[in-house]
PyMOL Python script that loads the backbone (N, CA, C, O; Angstrom):
from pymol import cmd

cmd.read_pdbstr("""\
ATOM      1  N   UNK A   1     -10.140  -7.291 -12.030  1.00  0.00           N
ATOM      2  CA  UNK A   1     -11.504  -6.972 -11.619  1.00  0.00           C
ATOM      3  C   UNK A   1     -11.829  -7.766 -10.364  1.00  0.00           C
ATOM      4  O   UNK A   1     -11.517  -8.956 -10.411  1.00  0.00           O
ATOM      5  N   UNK A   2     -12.535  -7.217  -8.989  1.00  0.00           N
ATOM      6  CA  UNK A   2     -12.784  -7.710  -8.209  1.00  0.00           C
ATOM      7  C   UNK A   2     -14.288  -7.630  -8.347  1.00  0.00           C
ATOM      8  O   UNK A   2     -15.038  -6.676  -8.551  1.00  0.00           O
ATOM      9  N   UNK A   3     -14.487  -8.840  -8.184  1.00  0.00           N
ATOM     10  CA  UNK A   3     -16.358  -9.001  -7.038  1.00  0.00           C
ATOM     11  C   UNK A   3     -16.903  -8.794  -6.033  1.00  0.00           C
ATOM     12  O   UNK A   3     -16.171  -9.046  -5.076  1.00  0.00           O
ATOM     13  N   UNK A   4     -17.732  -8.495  -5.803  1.00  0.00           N
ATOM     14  CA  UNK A   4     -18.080  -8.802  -3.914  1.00  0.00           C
ATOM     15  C   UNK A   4     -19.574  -9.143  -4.738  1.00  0.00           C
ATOM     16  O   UNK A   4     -20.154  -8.945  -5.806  1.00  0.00           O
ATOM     17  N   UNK A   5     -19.770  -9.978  -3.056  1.00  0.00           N
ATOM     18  CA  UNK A   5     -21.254 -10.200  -3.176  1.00  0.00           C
ATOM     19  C   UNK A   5     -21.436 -10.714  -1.546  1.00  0.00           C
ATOM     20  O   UNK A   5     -20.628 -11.362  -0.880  1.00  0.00           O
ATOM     21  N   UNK A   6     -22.805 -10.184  -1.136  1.00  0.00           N
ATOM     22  CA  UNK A   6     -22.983 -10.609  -0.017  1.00  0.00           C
ATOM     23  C   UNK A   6     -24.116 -11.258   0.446  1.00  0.00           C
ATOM     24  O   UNK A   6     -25.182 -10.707   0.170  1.00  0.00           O
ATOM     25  N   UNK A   7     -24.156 -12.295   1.082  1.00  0.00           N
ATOM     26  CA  UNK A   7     -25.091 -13.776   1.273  1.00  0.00           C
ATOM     27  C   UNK A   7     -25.621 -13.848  -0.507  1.00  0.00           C
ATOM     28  O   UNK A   7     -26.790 -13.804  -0.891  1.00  0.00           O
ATOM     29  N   UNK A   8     -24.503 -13.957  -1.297  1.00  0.00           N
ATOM     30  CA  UNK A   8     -25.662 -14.400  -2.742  1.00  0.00           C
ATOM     31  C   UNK A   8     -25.696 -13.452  -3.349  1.00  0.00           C
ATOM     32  O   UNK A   8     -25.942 -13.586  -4.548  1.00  0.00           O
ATOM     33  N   UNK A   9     -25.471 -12.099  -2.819  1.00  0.00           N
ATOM     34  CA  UNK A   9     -26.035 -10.888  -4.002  1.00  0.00           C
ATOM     35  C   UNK A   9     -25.056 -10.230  -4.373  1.00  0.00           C
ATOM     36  O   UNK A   9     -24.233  -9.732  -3.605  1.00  0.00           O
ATOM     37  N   UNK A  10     -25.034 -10.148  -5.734  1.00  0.00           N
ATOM     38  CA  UNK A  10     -23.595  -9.083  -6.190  1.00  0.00           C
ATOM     39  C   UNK A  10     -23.931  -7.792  -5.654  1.00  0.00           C
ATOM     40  O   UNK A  10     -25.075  -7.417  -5.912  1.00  0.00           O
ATOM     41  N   UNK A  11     -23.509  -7.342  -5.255  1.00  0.00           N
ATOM     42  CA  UNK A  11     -22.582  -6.236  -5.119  1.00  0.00           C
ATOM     43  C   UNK A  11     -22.790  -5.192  -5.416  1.00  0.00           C
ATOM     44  O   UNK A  11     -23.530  -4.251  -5.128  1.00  0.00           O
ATOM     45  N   UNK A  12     -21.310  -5.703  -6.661  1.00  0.00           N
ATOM     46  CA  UNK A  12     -20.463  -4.296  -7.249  1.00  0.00           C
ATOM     47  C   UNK A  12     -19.128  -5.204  -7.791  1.00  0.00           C
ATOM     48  O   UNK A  12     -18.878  -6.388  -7.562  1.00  0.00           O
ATOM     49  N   UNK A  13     -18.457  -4.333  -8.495  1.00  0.00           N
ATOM     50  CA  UNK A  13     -16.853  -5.227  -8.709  1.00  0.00           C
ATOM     51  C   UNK A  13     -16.281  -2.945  -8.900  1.00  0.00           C
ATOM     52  O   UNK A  13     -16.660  -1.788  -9.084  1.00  0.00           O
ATOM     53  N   UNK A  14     -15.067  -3.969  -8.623  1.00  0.00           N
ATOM     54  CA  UNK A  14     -14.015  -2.676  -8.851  1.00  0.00           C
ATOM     55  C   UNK A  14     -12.658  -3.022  -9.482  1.00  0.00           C
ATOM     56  O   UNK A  14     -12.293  -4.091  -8.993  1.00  0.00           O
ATOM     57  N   UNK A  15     -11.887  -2.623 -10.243  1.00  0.00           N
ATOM     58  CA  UNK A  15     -10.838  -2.371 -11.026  1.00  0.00           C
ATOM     59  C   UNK A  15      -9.966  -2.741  -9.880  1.00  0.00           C
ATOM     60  O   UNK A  15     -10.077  -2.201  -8.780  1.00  0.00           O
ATOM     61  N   UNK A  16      -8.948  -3.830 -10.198  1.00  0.00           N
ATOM     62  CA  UNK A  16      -8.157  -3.519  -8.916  1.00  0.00           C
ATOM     63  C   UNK A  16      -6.733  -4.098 -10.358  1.00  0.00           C
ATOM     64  O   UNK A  16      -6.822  -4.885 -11.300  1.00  0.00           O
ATOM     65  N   UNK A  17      -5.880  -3.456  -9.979  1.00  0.00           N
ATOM     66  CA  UNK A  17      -4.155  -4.083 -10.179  1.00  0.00           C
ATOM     67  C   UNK A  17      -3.589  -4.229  -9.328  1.00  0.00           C
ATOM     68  O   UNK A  17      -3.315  -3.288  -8.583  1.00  0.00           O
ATOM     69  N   UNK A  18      -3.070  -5.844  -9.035  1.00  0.00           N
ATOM     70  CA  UNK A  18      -2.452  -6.540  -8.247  1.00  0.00           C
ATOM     71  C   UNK A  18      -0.726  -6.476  -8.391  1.00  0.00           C
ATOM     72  O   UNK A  18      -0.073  -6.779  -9.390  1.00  0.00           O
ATOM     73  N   UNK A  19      -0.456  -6.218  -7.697  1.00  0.00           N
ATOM     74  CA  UNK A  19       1.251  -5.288  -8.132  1.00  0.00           C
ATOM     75  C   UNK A  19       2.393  -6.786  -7.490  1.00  0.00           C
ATOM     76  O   UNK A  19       2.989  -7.031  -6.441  1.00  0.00           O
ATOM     77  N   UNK A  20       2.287  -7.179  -8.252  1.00  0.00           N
ATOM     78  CA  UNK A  20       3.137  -8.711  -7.347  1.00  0.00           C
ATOM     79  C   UNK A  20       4.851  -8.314  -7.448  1.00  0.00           C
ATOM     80  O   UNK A  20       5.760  -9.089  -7.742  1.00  0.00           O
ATOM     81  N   UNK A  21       4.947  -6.923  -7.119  1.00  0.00           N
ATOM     82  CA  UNK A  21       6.183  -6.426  -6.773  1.00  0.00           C
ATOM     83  C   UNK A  21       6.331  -6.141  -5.321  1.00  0.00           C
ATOM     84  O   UNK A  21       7.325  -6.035  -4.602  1.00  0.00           O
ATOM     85  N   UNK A  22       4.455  -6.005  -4.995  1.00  0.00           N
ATOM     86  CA  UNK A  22       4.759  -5.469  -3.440  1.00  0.00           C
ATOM     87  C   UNK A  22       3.163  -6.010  -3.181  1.00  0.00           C
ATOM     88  O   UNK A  22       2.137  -5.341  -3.055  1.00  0.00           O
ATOM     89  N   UNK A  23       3.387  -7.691  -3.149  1.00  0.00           N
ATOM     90  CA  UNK A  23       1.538  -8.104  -2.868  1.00  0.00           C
ATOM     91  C   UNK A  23       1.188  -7.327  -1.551  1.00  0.00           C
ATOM     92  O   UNK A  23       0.361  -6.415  -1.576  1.00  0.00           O
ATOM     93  N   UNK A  24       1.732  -7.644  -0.576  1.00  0.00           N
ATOM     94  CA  UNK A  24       1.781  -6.814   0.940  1.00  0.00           C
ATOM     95  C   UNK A  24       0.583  -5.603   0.668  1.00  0.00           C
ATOM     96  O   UNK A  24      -0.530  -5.558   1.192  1.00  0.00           O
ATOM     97  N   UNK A  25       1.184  -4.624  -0.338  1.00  0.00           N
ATOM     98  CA  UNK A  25       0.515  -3.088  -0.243  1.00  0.00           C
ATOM     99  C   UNK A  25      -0.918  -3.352  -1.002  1.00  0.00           C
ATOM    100  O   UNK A  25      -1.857  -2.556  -0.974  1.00  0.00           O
ATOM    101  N   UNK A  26      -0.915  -4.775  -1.774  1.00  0.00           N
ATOM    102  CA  UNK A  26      -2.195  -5.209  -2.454  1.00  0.00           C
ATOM    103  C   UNK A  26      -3.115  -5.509  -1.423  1.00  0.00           C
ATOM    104  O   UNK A  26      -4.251  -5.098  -1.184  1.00  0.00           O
ATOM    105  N   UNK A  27      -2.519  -6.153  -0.982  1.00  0.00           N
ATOM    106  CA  UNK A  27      -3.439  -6.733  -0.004  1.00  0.00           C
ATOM    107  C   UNK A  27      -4.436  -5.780   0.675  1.00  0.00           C
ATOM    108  O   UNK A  27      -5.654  -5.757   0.496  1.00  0.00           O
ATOM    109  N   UNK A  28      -3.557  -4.840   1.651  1.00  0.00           N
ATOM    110  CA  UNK A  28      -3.784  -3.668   1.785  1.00  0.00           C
ATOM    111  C   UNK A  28      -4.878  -2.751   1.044  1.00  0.00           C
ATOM    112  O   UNK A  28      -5.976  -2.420   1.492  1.00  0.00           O
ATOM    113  N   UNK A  29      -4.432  -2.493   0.068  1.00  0.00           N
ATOM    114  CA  UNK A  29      -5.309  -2.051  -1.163  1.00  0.00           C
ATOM    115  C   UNK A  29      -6.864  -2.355  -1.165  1.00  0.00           C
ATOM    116  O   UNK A  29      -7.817  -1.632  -0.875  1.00  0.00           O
ATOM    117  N   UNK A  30      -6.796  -3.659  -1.586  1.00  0.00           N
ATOM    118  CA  UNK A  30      -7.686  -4.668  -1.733  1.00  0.00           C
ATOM    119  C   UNK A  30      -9.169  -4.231  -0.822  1.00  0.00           C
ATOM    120  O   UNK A  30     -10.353  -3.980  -1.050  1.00  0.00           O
ATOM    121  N   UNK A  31      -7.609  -4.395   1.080  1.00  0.00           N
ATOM    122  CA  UNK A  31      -9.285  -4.487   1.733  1.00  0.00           C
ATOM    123  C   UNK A  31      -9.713  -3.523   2.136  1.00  0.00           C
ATOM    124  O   UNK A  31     -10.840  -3.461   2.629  1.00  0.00           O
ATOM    125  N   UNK A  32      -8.668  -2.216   1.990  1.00  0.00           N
ATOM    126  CA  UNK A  32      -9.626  -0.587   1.927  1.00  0.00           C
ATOM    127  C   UNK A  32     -10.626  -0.624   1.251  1.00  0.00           C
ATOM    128  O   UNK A  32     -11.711  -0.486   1.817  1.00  0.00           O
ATOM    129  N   UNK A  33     -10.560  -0.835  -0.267  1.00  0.00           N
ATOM    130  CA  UNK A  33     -11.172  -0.932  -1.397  1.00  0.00           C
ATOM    131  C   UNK A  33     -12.883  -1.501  -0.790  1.00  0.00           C
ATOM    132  O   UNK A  33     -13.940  -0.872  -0.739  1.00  0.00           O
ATOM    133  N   UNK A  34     -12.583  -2.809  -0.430  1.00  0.00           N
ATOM    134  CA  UNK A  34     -13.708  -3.531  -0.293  1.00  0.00           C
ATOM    135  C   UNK A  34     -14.598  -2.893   1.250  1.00  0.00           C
ATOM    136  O   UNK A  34     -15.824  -2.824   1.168  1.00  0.00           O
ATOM    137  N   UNK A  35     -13.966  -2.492   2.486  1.00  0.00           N
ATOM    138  CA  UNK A  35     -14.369  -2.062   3.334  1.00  0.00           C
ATOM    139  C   UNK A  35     -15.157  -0.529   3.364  1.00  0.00           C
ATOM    140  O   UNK A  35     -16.152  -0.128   3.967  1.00  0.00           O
ATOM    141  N   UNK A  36     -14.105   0.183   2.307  1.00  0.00           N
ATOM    142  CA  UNK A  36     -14.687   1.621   1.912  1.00  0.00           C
ATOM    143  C   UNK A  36     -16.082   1.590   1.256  1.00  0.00           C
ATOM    144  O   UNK A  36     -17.087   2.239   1.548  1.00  0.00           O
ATOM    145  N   UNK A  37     -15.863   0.571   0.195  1.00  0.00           N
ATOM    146  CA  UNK A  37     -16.648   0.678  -1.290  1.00  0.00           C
ATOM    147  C   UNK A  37     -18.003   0.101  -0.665  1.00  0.00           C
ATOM    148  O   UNK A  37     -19.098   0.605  -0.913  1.00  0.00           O
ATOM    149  N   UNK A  38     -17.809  -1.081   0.227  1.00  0.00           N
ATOM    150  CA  UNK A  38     -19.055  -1.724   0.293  1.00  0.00           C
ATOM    151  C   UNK A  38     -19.550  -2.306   1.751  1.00  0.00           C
ATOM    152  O   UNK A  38     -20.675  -2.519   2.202  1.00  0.00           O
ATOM    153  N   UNK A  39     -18.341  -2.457   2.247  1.00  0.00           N
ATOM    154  CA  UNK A  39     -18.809  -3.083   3.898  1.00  0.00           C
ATOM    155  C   UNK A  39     -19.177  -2.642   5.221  1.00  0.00           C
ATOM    156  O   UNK A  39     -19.846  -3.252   6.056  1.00  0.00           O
ATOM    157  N   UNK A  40     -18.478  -1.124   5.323  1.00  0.00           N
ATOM    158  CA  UNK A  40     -19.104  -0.075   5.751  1.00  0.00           C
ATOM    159  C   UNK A  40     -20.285   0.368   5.527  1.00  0.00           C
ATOM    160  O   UNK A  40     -20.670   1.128   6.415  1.00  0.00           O
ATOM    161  N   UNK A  41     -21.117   0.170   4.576  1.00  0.00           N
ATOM    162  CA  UNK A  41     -22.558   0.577   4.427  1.00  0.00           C
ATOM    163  C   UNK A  41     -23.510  -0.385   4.261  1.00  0.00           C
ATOM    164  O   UNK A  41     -24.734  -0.252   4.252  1.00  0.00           O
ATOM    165  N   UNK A  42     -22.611  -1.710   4.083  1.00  0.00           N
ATOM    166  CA  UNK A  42     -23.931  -3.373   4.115  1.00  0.00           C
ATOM    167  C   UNK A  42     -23.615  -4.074   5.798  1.00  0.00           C
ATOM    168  O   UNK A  42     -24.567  -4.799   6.087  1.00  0.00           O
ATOM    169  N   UNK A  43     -22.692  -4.043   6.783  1.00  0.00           N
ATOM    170  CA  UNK A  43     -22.503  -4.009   7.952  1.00  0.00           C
ATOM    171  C   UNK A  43     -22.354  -2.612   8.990  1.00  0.00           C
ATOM    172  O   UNK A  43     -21.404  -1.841   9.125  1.00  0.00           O
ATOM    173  N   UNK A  44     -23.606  -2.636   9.606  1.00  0.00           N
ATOM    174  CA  UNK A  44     -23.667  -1.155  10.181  1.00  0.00           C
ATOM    175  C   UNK A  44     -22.651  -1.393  11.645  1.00  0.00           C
ATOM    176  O   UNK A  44     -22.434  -2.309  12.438  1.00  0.00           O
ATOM    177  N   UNK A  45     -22.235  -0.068  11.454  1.00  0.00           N
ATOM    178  CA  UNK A  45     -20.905   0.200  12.478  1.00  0.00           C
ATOM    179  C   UNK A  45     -19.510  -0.259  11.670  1.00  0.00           C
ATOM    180  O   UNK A  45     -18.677  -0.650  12.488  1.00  0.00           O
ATOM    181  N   UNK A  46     -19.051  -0.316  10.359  1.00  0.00           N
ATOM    182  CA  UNK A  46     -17.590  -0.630   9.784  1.00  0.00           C
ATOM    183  C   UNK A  46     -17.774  -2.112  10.105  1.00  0.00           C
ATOM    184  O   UNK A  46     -18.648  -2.578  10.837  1.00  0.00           O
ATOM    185  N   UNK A  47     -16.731  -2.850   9.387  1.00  0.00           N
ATOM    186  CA  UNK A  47     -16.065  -4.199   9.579  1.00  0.00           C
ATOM    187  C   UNK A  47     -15.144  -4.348   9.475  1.00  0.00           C
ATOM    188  O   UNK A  47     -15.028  -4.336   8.249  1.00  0.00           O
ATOM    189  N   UNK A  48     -14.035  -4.544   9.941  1.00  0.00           N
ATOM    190  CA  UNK A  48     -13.807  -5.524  10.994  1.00  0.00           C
ATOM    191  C   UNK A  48     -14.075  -4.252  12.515  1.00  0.00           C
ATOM    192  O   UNK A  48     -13.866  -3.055  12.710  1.00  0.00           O
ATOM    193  N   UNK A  49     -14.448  -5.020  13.028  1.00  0.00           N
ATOM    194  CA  UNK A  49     -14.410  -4.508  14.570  1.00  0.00           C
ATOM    195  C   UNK A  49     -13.662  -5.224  15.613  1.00  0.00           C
ATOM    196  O   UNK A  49     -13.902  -6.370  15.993  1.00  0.00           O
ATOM    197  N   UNK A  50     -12.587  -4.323  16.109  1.00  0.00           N
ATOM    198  CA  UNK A  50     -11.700  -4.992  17.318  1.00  0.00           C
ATOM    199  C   UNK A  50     -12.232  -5.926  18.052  1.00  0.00           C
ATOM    200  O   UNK A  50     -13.419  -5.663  18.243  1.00  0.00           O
ATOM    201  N   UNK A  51     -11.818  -7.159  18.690  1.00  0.00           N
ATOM    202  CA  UNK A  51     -12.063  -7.609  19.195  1.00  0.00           C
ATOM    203  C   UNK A  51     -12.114  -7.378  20.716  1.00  0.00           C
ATOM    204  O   UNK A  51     -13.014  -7.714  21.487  1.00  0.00           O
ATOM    205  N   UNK A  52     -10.930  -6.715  20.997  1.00  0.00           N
ATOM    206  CA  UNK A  52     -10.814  -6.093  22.196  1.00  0.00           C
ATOM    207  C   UNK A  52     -11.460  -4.685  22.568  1.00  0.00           C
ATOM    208  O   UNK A  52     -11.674  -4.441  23.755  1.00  0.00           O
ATOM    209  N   UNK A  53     -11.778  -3.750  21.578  1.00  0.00           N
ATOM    210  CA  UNK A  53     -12.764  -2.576  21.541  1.00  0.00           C
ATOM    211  C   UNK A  53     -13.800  -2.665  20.750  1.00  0.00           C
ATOM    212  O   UNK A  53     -13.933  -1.915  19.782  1.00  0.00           O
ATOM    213  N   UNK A  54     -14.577  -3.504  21.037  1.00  0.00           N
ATOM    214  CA  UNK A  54     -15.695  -3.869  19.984  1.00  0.00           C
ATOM    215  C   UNK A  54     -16.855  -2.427  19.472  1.00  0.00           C
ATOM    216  O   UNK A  54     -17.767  -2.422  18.646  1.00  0.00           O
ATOM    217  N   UNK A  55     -16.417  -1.517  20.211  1.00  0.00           N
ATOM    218  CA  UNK A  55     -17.210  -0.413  19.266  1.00  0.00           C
ATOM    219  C   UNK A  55     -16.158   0.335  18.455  1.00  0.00           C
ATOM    220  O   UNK A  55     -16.496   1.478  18.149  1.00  0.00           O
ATOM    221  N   UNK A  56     -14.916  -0.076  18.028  1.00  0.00           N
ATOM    222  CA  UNK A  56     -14.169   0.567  17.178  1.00  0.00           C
ATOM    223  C   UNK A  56     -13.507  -0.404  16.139  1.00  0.00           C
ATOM    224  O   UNK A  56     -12.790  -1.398  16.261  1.00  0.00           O
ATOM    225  N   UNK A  57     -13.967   0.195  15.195  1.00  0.00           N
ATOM    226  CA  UNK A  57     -13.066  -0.806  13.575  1.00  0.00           C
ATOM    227  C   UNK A  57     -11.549  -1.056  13.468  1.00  0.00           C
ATOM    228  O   UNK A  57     -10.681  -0.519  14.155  1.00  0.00           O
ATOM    229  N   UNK A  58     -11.395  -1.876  12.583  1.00  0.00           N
ATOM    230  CA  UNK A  58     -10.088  -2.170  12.271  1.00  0.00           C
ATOM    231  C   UNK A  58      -9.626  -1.637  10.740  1.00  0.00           C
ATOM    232  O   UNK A  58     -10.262  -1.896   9.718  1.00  0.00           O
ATOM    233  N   UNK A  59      -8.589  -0.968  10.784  1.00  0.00           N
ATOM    234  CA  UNK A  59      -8.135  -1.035   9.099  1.00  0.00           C
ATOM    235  C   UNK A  59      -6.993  -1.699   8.800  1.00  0.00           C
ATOM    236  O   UNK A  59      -6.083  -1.918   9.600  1.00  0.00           O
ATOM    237  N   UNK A  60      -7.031  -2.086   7.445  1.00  0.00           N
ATOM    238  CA  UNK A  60      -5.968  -2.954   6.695  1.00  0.00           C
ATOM    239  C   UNK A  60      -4.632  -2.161   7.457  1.00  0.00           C
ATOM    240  O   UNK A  60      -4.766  -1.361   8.384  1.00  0.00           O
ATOM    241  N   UNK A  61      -3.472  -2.524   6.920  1.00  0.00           N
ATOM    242  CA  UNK A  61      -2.020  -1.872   7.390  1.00  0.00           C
ATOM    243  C   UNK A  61      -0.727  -2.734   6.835  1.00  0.00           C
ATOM    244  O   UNK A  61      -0.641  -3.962   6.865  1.00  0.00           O
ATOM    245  N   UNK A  62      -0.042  -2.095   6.477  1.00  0.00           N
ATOM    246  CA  UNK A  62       1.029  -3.565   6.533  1.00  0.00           C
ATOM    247  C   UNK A  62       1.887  -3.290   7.867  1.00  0.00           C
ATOM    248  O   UNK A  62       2.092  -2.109   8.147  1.00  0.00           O
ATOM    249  N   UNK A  63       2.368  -4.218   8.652  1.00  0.00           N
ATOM    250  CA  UNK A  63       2.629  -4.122  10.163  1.00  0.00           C
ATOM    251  C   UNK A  63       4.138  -4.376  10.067  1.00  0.00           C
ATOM    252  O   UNK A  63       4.792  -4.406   9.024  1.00  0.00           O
ATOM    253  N   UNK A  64       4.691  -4.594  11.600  1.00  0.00           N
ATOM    254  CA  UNK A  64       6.455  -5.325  11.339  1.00  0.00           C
ATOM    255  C   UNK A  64       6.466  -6.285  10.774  1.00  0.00           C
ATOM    256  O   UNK A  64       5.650  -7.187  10.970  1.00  0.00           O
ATOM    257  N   UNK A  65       7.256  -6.318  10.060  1.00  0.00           N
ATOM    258  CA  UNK A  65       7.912  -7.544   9.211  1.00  0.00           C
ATOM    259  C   UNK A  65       7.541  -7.995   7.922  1.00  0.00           C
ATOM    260  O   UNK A  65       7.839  -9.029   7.323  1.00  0.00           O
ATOM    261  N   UNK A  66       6.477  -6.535   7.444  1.00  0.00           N
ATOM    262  CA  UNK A  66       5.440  -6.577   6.395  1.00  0.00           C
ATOM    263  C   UNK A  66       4.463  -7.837   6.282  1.00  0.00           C
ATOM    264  O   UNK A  66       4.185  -8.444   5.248  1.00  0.00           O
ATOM    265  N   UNK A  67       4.053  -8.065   7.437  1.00  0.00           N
ATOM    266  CA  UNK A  67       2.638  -8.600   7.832  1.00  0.00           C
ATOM    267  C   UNK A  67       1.561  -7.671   7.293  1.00  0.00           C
ATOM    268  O   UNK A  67       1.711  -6.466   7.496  1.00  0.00           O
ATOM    269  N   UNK A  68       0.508  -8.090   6.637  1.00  0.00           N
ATOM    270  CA  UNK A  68      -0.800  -7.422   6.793  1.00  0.00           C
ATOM    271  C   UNK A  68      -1.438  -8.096   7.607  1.00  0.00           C
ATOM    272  O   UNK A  68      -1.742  -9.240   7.944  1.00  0.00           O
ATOM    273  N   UNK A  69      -1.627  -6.309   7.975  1.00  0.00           N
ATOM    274  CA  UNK A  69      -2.560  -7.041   9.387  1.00  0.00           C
ATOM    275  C   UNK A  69      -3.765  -5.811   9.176  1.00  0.00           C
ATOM    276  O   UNK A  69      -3.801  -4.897   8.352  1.00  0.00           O
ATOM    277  N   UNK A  70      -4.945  -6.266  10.517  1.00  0.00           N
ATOM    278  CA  UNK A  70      -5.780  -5.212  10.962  1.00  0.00           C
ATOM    279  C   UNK A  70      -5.446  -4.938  12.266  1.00  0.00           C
ATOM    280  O   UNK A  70      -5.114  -5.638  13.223  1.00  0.00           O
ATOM    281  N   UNK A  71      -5.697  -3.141  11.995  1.00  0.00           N
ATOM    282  CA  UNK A  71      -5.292  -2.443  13.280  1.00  0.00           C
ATOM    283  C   UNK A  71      -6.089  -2.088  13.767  1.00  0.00           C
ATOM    284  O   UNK A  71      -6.682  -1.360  12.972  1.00  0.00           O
ATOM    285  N   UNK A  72      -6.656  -2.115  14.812  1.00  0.00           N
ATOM    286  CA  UNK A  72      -7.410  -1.221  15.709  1.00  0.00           C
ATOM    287  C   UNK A  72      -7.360   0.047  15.773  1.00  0.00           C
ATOM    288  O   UNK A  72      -6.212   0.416  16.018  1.00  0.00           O
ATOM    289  N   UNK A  73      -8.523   1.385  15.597  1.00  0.00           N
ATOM    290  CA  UNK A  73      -8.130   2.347  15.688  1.00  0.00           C
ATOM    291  C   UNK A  73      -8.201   3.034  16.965  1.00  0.00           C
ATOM    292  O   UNK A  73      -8.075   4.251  17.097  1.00  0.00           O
ATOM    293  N   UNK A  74      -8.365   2.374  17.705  1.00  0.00           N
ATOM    294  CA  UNK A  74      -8.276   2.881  19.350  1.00  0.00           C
ATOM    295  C   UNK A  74      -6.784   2.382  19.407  1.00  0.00           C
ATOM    296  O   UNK A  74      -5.938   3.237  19.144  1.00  0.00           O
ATOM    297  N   UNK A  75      -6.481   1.506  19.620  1.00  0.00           N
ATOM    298  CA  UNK A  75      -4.849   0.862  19.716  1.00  0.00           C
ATOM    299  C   UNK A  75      -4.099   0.372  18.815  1.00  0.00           C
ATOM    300  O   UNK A  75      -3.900  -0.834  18.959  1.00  0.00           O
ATOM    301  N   UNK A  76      -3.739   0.722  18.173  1.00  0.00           N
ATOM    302  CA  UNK A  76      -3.113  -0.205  16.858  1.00  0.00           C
ATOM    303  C   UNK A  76      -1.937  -1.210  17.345  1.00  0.00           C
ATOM    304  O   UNK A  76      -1.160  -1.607  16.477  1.00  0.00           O
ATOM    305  N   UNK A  77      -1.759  -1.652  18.710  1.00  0.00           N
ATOM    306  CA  UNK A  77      -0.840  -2.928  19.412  1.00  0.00           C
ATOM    307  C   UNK A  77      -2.159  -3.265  19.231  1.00  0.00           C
ATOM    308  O   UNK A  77      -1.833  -4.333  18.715  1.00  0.00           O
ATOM    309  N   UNK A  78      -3.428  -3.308  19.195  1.00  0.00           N
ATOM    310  CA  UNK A  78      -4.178  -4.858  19.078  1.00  0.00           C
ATOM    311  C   UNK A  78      -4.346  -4.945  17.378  1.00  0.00           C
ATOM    312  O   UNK A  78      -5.190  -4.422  16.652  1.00  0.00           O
ATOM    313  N   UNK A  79      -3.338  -5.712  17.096  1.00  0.00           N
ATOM    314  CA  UNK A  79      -3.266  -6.056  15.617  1.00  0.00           C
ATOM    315  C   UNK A  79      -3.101  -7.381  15.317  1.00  0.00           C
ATOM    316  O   UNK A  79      -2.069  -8.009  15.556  1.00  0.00           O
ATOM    317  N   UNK A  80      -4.486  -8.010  14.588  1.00  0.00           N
ATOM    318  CA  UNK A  80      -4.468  -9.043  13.784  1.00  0.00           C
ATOM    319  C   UNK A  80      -4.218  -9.733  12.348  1.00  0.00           C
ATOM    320  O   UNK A  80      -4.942  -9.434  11.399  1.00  0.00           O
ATOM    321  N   UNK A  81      -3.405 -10.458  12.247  1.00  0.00           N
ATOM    322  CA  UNK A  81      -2.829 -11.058  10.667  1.00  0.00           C
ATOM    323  C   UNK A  81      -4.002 -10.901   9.596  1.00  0.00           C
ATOM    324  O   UNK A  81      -4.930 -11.610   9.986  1.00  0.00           O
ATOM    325  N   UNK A  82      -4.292 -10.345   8.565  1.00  0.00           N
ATOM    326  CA  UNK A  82      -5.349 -10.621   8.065  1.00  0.00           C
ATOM    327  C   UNK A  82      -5.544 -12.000   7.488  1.00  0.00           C
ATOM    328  O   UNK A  82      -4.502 -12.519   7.087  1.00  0.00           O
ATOM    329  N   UNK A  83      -6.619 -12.691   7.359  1.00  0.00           N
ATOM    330  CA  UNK A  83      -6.916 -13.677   7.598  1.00  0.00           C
ATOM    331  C   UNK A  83      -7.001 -14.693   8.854  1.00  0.00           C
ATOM    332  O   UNK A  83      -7.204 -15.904   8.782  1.00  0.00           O
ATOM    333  N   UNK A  84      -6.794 -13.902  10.054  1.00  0.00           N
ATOM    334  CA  UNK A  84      -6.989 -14.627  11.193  1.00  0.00           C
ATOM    335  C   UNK A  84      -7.683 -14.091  12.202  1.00  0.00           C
ATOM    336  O   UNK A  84      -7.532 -14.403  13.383  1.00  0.00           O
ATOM    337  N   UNK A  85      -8.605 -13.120  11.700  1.00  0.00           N
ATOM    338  CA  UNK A  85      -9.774 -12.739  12.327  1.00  0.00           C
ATOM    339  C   UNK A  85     -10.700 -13.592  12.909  1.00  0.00           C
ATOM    340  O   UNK A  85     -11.400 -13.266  13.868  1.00  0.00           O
ATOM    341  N   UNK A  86     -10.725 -14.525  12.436  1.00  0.00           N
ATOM    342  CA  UNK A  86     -11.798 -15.473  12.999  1.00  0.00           C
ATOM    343  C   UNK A  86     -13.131 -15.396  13.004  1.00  0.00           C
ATOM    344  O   UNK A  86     -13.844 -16.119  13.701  1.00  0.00           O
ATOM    345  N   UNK A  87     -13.539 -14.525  12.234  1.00  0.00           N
ATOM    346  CA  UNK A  87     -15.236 -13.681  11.997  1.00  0.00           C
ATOM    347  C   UNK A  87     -15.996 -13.927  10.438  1.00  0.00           C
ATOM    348  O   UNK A  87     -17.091 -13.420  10.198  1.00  0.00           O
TER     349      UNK A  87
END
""", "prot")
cmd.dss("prot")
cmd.show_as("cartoon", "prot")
cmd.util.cbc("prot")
cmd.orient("prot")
């Protein structure tokens, strides 16, 4: 079961199975899940937003070397590690 809550306020939770055969595609999973379900409609314009195209979002991905990362959907070469967004 996942949580979210934002500045303090729940949410929502969602069912999630964590597959520790392939965390990578969890991960993945995870932050569709949370971006679809809830962050897209409590941050207007999607979240994450490129840094380099700041009017276009990023989605989860697993990248080379099975990195998860976020991709840009204008460029997906501007791709960041998830967790090193810096936001």
């Amino acid at each position: 079961m996942c949580d979210l809550s934002l500045d303090g306020v729940a949410q929502g939770g969602c069912s999630f199975d964590w597959d520790v055969a392939d965390p990578e595609a969890s991960l993945v999973d995870l932050a569709d899940r949370l971006c679809e379900g809830w962050l897209h409609e409590e941050v207007w314009g999607g979240w994450p937003m490129c840094p380099n195209h700041p009017t276009r979002p990023m989605w989860a991905d697993v990248g080379e070397g099975g990195r998860t990362i976020w991709a840009c959907e204008a460029d997906p070469a501007d791709a960041i590690e998830i967790g090193q967004l810096g936001v």
